[in-house]
C-alpha positions, 0 to 999 in steps of 0.5 A: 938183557934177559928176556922171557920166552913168550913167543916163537923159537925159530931156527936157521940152518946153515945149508949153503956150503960147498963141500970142497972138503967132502968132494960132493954136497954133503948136505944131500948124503945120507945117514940112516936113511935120510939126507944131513939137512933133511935130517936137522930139518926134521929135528928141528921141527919135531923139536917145536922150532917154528919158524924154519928157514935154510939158507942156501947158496952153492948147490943150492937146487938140489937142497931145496928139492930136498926141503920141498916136502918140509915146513922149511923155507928155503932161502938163497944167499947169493954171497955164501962164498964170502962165509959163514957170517953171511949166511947167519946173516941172511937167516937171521934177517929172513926171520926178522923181517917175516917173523916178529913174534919170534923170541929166538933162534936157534943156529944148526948146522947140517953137518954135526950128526949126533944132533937131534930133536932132543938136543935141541929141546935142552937148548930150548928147556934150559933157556926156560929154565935159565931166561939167559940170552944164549943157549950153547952147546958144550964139547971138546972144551969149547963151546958152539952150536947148536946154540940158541940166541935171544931175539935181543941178540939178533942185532949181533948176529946181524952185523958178523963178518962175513967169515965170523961164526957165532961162537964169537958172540958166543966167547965174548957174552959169556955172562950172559950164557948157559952150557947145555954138556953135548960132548957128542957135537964134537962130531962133524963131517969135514970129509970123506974119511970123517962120513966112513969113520961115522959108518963104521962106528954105525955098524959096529954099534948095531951089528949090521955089516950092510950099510946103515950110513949110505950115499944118498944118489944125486 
């Protein structure tokens, strides 16, 4: 099931949630200066990853305009209530469909703020390295995303559940996985308390009272 890395490696983001937990969409606060998903946009791109899609779905608008000025397209799914399956689905599909010279993808999601252009290029180097068919990051005795799948695992990506994730590929293929250690992926943005903890621990480790993690305005 190995294969070489000759072509492109694409990502998809995971932008289409509705945030009830958080109570606004998270994927248009700010931290450091930019939105979550203008964020892993950015990260993504800096990282090589070509091409870019998110998949939309509740607020989806608004993260769009955000996405405006990127080399990100920005897709609707229109049944993103039914889950997260859903939306790896439509991401895929998009890349499947409109790329064909792509080798893999890799999956993020808006929410983990520790990952950046640099925890994706370990996904990208070690599948280099390995030629294993997945990449995936490893925290908190689990494993998840980021996590990098090769083009011969679309197919399973494509036929998730609608409420299943891809750490279920992820758990049930481990002969054919490679861990790159990401203890800080841990870190994800269910709620409010989560966003003021991440403040916090922001400026206690800069020394800035003022706000270095702030709302982005609506």
């Amino acid at each position: 099931m190995s294969r070489g890395s000759k072509g492109h490696i694409g990502a998809v983001i995971l932008a289409a949630g509705e945030s009830s937990r958080f109570g606004q969409p998270k994927q248009l606060v700010s931290f450091r200066g930019k939105s979550f998903v203008r964020r892993i946009a950015d990260s993504a791109t800096e990282a090589g990853c070509s091409p870019i899609v998110a998949v939309i779905g509740s607020h989806g608008e608004k993260v769009a305009r955000e996405l405006e000025r990127t080399n990100v397209t920005s897709i609707e799914n229109k049944s993103w209530q039914r889950g997260m399956g859903s939306s790896i689905r439509a991401g895929i599909r998009h890349l499947v469909e409109n790329a064909t010279d792509i080798d893999a993808a890799v999956l993020l999601v808006c929410d983990q703020p520790a990952v950046d252009a640099q925890a994706i290029v370990r996904l990208i180097g070690l599948r280099k390295r390995t030629k294993k068919e997945i990449i995936a990051s490893s925290y908190a005795n689990t494993l998840g995303v980021p996590a990098l799948f090769g083009r011969s695992f679309f197919r399973e990506l494509l036929s998730l559940g609608d409420r299943a994730g891809a750490k279920s590929i992820i758990l049930r293929n481990r002969e054919h996985v490679a861990e790159v250690p990401f203890p800080e992926g841990k870190i994800d943005i269910d709620c409010w308390n989560h966003y003021e903890i991440l403040r916090s621990s922001v400026r206690k480790r800069t020394g800035d009272r003022s706000s270095t993690a702030e709302e982005s305005p609506e």
